[in-house]
N, C-alpha and C positions, 0 to 999 in steps of 0.2 A: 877749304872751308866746308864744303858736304860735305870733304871724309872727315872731318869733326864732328858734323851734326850727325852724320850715319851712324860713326862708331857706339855710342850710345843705345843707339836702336837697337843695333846689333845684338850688343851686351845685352841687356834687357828682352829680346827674343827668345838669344840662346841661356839666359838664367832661368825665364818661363816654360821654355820648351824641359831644359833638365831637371825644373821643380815636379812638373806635371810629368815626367818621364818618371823622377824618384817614389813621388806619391805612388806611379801605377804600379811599379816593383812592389812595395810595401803595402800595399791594399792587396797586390797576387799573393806574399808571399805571410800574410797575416792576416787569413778572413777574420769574421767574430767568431768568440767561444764556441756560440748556438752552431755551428759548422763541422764540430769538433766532431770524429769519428765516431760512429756507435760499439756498443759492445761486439765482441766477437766470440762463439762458444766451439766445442769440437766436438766431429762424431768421433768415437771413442772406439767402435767396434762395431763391424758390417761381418753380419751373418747370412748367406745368398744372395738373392738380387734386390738394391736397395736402391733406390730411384732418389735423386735431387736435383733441383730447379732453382734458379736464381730469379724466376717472375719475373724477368726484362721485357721479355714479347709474351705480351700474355692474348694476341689474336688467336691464334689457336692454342686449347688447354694444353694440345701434348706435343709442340715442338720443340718444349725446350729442358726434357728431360733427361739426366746424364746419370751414369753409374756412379754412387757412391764411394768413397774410398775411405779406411782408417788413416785416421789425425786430421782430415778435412777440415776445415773452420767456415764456419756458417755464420750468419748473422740477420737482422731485421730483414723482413721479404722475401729469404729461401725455404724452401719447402721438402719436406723427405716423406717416403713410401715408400715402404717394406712391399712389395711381391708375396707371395703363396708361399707359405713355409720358408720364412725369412725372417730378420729380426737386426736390430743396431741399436746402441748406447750411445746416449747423450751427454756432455760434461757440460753443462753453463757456466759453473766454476770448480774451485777447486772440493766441493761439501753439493751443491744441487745437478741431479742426475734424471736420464731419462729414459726407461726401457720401451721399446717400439716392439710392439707383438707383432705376429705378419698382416697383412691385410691395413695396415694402420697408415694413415695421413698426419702431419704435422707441421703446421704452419706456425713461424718464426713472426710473429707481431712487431711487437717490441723487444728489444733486448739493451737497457742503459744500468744508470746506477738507481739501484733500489725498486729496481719496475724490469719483469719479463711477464710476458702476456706471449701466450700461445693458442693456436688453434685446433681443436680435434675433431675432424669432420669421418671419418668411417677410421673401424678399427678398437683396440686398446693399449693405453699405455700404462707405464707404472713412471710413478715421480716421487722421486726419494729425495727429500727437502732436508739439507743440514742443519741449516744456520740460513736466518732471516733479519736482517739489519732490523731496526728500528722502524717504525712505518713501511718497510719494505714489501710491495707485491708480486705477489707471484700469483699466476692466473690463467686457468687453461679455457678457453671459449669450448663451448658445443652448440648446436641446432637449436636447445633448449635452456640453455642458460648458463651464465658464468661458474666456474666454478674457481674460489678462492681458498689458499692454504693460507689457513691464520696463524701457524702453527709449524715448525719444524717436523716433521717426520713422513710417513709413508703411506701412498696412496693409489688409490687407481681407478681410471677414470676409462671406461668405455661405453660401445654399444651392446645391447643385447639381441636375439635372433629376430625380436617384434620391431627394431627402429628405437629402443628406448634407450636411454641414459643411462648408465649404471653408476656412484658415486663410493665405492666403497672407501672408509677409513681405517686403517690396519694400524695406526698411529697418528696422533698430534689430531690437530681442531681444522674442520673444513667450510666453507657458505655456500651455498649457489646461491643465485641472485638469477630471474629469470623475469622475461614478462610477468610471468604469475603470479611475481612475489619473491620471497627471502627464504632459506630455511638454514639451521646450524646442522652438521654431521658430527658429531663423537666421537671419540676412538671405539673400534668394533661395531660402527653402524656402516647401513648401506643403504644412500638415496636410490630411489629409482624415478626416473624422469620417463612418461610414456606419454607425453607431449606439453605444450606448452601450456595448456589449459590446469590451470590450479587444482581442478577437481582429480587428475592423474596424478598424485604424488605419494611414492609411499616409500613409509620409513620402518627397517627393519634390521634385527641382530646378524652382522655377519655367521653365518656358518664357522664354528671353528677348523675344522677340520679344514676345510678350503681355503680358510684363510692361511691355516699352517701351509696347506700347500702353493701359494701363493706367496708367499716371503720365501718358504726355501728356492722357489724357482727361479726368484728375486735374485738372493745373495746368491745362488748359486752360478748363476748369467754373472753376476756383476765383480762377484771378486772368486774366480775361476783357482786362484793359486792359493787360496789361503781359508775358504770355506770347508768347514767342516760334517755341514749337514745339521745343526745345533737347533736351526730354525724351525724344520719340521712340525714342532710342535708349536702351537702360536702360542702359547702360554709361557713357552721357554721367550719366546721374543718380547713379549710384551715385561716379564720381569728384568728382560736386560736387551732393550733396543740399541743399544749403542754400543755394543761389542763391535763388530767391524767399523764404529765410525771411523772412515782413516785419519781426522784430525789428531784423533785419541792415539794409533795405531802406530802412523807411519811418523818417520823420524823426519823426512824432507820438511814437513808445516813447519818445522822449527827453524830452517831458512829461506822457506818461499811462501811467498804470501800465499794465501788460501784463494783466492779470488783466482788465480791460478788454474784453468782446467788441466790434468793428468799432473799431479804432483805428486800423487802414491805411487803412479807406475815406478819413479826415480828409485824407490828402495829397491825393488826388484832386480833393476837392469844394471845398478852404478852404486858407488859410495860416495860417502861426504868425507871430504880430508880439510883441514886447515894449511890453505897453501901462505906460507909469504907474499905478504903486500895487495892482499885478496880478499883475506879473508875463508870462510867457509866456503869451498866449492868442492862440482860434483862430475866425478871422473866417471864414464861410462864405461864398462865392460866390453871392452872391442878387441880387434883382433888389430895386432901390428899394421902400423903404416896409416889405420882408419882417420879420414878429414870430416870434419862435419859437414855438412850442404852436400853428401857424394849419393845419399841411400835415398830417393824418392824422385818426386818430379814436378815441374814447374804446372800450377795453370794459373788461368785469368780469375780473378774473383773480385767482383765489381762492390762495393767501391775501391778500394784497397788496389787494385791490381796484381803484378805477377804474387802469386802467392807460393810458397814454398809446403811442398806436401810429404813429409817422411814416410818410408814406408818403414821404419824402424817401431817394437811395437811401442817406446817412451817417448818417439820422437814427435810430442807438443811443445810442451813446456821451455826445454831450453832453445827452440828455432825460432820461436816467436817473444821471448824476452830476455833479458840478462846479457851477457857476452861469451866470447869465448877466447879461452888463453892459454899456450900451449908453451911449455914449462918441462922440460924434460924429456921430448920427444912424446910428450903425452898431452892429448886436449883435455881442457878442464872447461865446467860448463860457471860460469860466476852468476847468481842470479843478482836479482836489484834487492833483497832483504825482504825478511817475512814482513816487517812492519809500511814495507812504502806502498805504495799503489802504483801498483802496473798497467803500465800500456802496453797494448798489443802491437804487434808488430807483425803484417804480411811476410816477410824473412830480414833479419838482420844482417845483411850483408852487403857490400859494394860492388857494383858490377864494372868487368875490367872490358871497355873495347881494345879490340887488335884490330893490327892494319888489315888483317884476311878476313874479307865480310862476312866470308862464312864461319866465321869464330866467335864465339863470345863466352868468357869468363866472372867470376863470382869469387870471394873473399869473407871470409866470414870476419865482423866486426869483430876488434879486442875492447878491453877494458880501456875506459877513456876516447874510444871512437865517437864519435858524433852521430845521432842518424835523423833523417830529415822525415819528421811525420806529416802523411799528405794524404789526400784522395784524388781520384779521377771524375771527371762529371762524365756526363752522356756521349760525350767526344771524343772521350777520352784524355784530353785539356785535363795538367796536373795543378793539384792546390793546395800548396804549403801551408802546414798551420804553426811553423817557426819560421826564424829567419838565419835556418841555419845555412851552412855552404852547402853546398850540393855535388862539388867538387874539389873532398878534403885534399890536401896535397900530403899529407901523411896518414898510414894507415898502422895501425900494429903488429898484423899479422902477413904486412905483403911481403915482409921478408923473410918468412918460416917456409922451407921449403917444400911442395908440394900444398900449401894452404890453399893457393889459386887450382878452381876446378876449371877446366878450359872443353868445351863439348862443340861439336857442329852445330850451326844452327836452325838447320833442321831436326834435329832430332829434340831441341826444343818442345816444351809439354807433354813428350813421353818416359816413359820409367828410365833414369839413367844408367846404359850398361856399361861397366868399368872399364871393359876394353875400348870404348867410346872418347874417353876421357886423355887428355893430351897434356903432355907434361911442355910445361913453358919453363926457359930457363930465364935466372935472375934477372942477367946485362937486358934481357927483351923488356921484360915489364918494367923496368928501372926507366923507360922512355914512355912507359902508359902514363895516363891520369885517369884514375877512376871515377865514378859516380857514384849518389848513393839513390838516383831517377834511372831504372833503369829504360822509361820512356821515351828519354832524349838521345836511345841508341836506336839509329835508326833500322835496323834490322828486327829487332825484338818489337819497336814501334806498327810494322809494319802486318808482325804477326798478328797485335792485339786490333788492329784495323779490321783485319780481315778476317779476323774469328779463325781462326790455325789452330786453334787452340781445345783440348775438351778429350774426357776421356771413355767416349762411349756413348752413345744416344742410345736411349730405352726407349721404347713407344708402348707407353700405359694404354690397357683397354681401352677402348674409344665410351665405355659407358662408366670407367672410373672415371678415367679423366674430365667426365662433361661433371658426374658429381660432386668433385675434388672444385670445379673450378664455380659450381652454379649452389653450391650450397650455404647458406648463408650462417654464420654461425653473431652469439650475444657476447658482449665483453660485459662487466661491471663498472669499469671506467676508463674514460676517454683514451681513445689511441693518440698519444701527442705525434701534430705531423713532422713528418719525416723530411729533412733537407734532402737522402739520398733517394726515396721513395716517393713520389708524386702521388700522392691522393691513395696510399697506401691503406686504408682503411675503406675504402672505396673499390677498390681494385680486389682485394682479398673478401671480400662482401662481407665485412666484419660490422655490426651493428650494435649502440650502447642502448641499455638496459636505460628503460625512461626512472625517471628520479621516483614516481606515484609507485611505481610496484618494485622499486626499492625498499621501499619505507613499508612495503606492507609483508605479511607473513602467509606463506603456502599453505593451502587446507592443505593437512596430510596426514594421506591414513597411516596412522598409526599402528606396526605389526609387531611392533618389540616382545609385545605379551606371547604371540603365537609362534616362537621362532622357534622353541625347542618342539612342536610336533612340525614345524617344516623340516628344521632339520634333519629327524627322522625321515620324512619323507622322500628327500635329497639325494640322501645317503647312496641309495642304489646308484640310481640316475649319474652323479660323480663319480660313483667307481667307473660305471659303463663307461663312462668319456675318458676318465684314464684309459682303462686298457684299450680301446680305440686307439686313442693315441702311442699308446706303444706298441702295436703291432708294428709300424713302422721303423720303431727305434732297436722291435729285437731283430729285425730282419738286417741289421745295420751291424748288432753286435755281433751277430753268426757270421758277418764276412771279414771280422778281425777288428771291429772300429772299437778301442777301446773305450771311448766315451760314451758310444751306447751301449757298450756290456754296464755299466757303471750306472748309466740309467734304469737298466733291464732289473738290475740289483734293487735299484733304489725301493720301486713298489714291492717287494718281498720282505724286506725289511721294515716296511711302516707296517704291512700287513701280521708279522710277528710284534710288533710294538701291540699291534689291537689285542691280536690273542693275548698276550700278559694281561694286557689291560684286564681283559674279563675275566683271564684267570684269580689275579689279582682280587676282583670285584665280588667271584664267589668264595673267595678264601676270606675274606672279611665275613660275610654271609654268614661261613661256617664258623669263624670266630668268634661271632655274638651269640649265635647258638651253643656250642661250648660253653663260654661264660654263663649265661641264664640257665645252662642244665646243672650249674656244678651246685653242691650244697651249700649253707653256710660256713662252716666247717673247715670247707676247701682254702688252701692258699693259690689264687688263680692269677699267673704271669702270660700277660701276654705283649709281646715285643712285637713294636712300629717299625712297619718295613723301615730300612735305612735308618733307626736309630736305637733297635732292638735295647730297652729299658724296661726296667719291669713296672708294669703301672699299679699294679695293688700289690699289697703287702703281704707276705705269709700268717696262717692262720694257725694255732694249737693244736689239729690234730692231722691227720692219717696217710691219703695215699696220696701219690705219685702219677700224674697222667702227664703225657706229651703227645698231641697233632702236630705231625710233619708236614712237609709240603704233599699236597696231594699228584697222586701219581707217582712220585719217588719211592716213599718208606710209608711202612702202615702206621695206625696207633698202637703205640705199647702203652702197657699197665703196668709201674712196680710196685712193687710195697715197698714205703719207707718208713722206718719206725718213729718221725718225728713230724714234720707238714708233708702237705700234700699238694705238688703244682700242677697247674693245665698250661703247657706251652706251647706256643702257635708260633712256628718258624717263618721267617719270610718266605716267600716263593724264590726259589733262585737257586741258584749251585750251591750244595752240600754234600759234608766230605760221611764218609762213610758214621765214626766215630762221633758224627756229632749230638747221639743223643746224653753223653755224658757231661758233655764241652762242651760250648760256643763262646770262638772267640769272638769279641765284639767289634763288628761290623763301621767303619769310618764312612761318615756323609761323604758323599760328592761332594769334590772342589766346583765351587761353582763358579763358572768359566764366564769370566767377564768382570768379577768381582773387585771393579777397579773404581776409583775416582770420576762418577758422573760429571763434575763440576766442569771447572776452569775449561773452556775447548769442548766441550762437549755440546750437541746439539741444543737450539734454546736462541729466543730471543734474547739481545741483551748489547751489550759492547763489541764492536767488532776487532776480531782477533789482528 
C-alpha cells in the first residue's frame, strides 16, 4: 500500500524535476532577442605597427594591447592605434570605410543595425560613407563634440598641431553637435573646433589644392589595384565622386549582400560561375589541393570566441558567411544572396575531437549544414541563441578528402604552417562526432581559460596610453547599453551632448569670404610639408622600392600639371589681347582648348594672322586674297604642318560617365 501511495510521489517529483530541467535547457539555449549578437566589422589592411585592444581589463590602460592583423574582425568596445609612420583600413560593411593616419586612436562604440558611433581621441582619420539606411547614424565622438554624417560621402575628421578639431567635408552633409551648440558643414567646408567654448569656432572653404591632395591619397590607400590618380584634382572628384564606388564597380554586390565587409576584394582574387544546384558561387584562384580554413590562425575574440583569421588577402567575406562546397576537386565559396541579411559568423566550421589530446581538427561547413549562433559571457559559459544541435551527426564535407584540417594543439593561435597539418584518414573520422562549440573540447576549453592565446603584446607609450584611456570625448546621442559590455559608456568616458545645446546654434566665425587670400597664403607652407615628407619616400625609391619611386613621381607630375595651368592662363591673356588688337575688318577664330571651334565668324576683307603656342612656333603673317584670321592654337603637342591644317581635336572621355542612380551612393532603399 506505500508502494501505491509513493509511486505517485514519485511520478510527480520526477515530471517536475524534468519540466524545470527542460525549461533550463530552453531558457540556455534561447536568451531574448535583446541578447542577440552585435555587429562585427574588419580591419582591411595594417600598414606597420598597429595596436588593438578588446577593453576587457581596462586597470591598467596598456596591458592589453595586441598587434593587429589583416581580416581581423572587431566590434563594440575594441580599440585600434596606428604607431609612428603606420596606417590601417577599416570595412564596417560592405559601401562604409575607414582610413586611420598614424598616430590615430579609434574607439568602436556602437556597432548594430542603423547606429555605428565611434570614438577619435588623438590622430586623423578619413571616413568614406557609401550608403546610409533611412534614419541611419553614423557618428565619430571628439573631446569637442560629435560629429555626424547626414549624408553619404567623404570626410575627415582630425586634430590640428594647437589640440583643435578639424572637420573637413570633401563630400555629402556633416553636424557637430557639441556643448556649445550645433553647426551644419557643406561639401568643400572645414569646421575647426579650438575648444569647447562657442566663441572658438570657425568655418571656412577647404583649400582646393589640399583637398585634391587629400582624396587622391584617399583612393590611392584604399583601392591600391585599380586607381588611377583621376582624383588629384578635387574638381575632377567632386564632378564624378562615385567612380570607384565598388557597388557601382565590382560584379560580387550582384551576389552578396552589401552589408558584407570585403566583397570587392572577390573580383580580384576569384570568379563567379553558376554551379548546379547552388546557384551563383565564387571559386578562388588557388593553387591545387588548396582547403579552405588552412591559410591564417585561430584567436580568442570575446564575445564570439575562437575566431578564424585569414591571412589570405579576400579571406573575410567567405570565412565568416555563406558556405563552402567542393564540386570537382574544386572549393566553391556559396554566399546566402545579395538580398538576405547576413550574420556573421566567428568561423563557419565544425570542430573534429580525436582520441590524441594533443589533436584537434576543423571542417568547413557545406550547403545545408546547420551552425549554432552563440556568445560567451565573462566565464566563458556558452549561450545559444537557437535551438539548434550542437552535435550534427551528418556533415557535407566530412567525406571530401583532405576537407578535415588536423593541427597540434599547441600550435593552436599561431599562423598555421602546412607541414604542421596532419592528414586523418576516412575509417578514423567515420568513428568522430563533431561539434559545432568548439568550447565543449576540452583541450581548446583550457586554452581560452587561461589566455594561451594572442598575437603579440605592444606596450603603447605610458603618456599615450594614459591619454587614449583618460580623455573624455561627446556623442550626439545615447550609447544604448551593451549586454556584452558593462557600463560601456562609462568605461570608454564617452559623454552625451545635453538636449539645451543641441537645440542651440555655434557662434561661428565665419571665414568663407577670406579663403582665397588664405589659400594663397597656404600654398608655400603645403608644398614645404610635402616635400618633408618625401624625403623619406625618395630615400626608399633609391634602394629599389617600387612604390616609393611611384610616389617620388607623383609630386613631379602635379607640379607640371601647375606649370600648364599657368601656361594655359597666359595664353588666354594673350588671346584676348589678340582679339581686341585685331580691326573691324579682321575675320578673328579663336579655338577653346579641347574643342577647337571657331567662335566668330569671317569678315570681307584682307589678311591672314595665326598665334601658335608660345614657345614652339613664332607668329606668321600671310596675305590672303579674301578674309583674314587670328588663330590661337591650344597649348599642347603640335605637328610641324599645322599651320595650314588642324585636325580637329576630340574631348576627353570622361571617365566615370556612367549611371549615378540605382546602387549608387545616396540615402534611400536599401540594396
Amino acid at each position: 500500500m506505500n508502494r501505491i501511495k509513493l509511486w505517485p510521489h514519485a511520478t510527480i517529483v520526477a515530471t517536475v524535476v524534468a519540466v524545470i530541467a527542460g525549461l533550463g535547457v530552453y531558457f540556455w539555449m534561447k536568451p531574448a532577442a535583446a541578447e542577440e549578437l552585435p555587429y562585427a566589422a574588419r580591419i582591411q589592411r595594417v600598414d606597420g605597427e598597429v595596436a588593438f585592444s578588446d577593453n576587457q581589463a581596462n586597470a591598467d590602460a596598456n596591458q592589453n594591447w595586441t598587434a593587429a592583423t589583416a581580416n581581423q574582425p572587431f566590434s563594440e568596445g575594441d580599440r585600434i592605434y596606428t604607431r609612428e609612420n603606420s596606417r590601417t583600413s577599416l570595412a564596417f560593411s560592405g559601401r562604409n570605410f575607414a582610413r586611420l593616419d598614424p598616430n590615430t586612436s579609434l574607439d568602436v562604440v556602437c556597432l548594430e543595425d542603423r547606429r555605428t558611433q565611434l570614438a577619435l581621441r588623438d590622430g586623423s582619420a578619413m571616413f568614406d560613407v557609401g550608403y546610409l539606411q533611412p534614419n541611419e547614424l553614423f557618428e565619430v565622438a571628439t573631446p569637442y563634440g560629435a560629429v555626424d554624417f547626414d549624408q553619404p560621402g567623404l570626410y575627415n575628421v582630425g586634430f590640428n598641431n594647437n589640440g583643435g578639431v578639424l572637420v573637413s567635408v570633401l563630400s555629402g552633409l556633416a553636424r557637430v553637435v557639441g556643448p556649445g551648440g550645433s553647426s551644419e558643414i557643406n561639401k568643400g567646408e572645414m569646421l575647426t573646433l579650438v575648444a569647447q567654448a562657442a566663441a572658438e569656432v570657425a568655418l571656412s572653404r577647404l583649400n582646393r589644392q589640399d583637398a585634391g591632395y587629400q582624396v587622391d591619397d584617399y583612393y590611392r590607400y584604399q583601392y591600391p589595384n585599380s586607381y588611377d590618380g583621376r582624383y588629384s584634382n578635387y574638381d575632377a572628384y567632386l564632378n564624378d565622386p562615385y567612380y570607384y564606388d565598388p557597388y557601382q564597380r565590382s560584379v560580387s554586390y550582384k551576389y552578396v549582400s552589401s552589408n558584407i565587409p570585403g566583397t570587392y576584394d572577390l573580383d580580384y582574387y576569384g570568379d563567379w560561375q553558376n554551379v548546379d544546384g547552388y546557384g551563383n558561387a565564387w571559386r578562388p584562384r588557388v593553387d591545387a589541393g588548396w582547403v579552405p580554413y588552412q591559410q591564417g590562425h585561430w584567436t580568442n575574440n570575446y564575445p564570439y570566441g575562437p575566431t578564424w583569421v585569414s591571412s589570405e588577402p579576400w579571406g573575410y567575406a567567405p570565412y565568416h558567411y555563406g558556405r563552402w562546397a567542393n564540386l570537382g576537386n574544386q572549393w566553391y565559396w556559396i554566399p546566402d544572396g545579395a538580398n538576405t541579411t547576413p550574420s556573421y559568423a566567428p568561423a563557419l566550421v565544425a570542430f573534429v575531437p580525436l582520441n590524441d589530446q594533443n589533436e584537434i581538427g576543423w571542417v568547413p561547413l557545406g550547403p545545408g549544414d546547420t551552425y549554432a549562433p552563440r556568445y560567451y559571457d565573462e566565464n566563458w559559459q556558452p549561450h545559444y541563441l537557437t535551438r539548434t544541435n550542437i552535435a550534427p551527426a551528418r556533415l557535407t564535407n566530412f567525406g571530401i578528402p583532405g576537407a578535415v584540417t588536423v593541427v597540434p594543439v599547441d600550435a593552436w593561435g599561431r599562423a598555421i604552417d602546412p607541414r604542421s597539418i596532419r592528414r586523418i584518414d576516412q575509417q578514423r573520422l567515420a568513428s568522430v562526432r563533431s561539434t559545432l562549440d568548439p568550447l565543449t573540447l576540452t583541450p581548446l576549453r583550457n586554452a581560452v581559460v587561461h589566455s594561451a592565446w594572442g598575437r603579440g603584446k605592444i606596450d603603447l607609450p605610458p603618456g599615450i596610453a594614459k591619454k587614449l584611456n583618460d580623455t573624455r570625448v561627446f556623442v550626439g546621442t545615447d550609447v544604448r547599453p551593451s549586454k556584452f559590455r558593462k557600463d560601456l559608456a562609462k568605461s570608454m568616458r564617452v559623454e552625451r551632448v545635453s538636449d539645451t545645446a543641441r537645440n542651440q546654434k555655434f557662434k561661428v566665425k565665419d571665414e568663407r569670404q577670406q579663403e582665397q587670400q588664405a589659400d594663397t597664403g597656404r600654398k608655400p607652407e603645403a608644398d614645404q610639408g610635402r616635400k618633408q615628407d618625401m624625403g623619406h619616400v625618395t630615400a626608399d625609391g633609391a634602394k629599389g622600392n617600387k612604390e616609393a619611386q611611384q610616389q617620388v613621381r607623383q609630386p613631379g607630375k602635379e607640379e607640371r600639371k601647375e606649370n600648364v595651368g599657368q601656361e594655359r592662363k597666359q595664353q588666354k591673356a594673350q588671346e584676348k589681347s589678340q582679339v581686341k588688337a585685331a580691326p573691324q575688318s579682321q575675320a578673328v577664330r579663336v579655338d577653346k582648348p579641347g574643342k577647337q571651334k571657331s567662335e566668330v565668324k569671317a569678315a570681307p576683307q584682307a589678311q591672314s594672322a595665326r598665334v601658335d603656342k608660345p614657345g614652339k612656333q613664332k607668329s606668321e603673317v600671310k596675305a590672303a586674297p579674301q578674309s583674314q584670321a587670328v588663330r590661337v592654337d591650344k597649348p599642347g603637342k603640335q605637328s610641324e604642318g599645322a599651320s595650314k591644317h588642324e585636325s580637329k581635336q576630340k574631348p576627353p572621355d570622361q571617365p566615370g560617365a556612367q549611371n549615378n542612380g540605382g546602387g549608387g551612393k545616396g540615402k534611400g532603399k536599401k540594396p
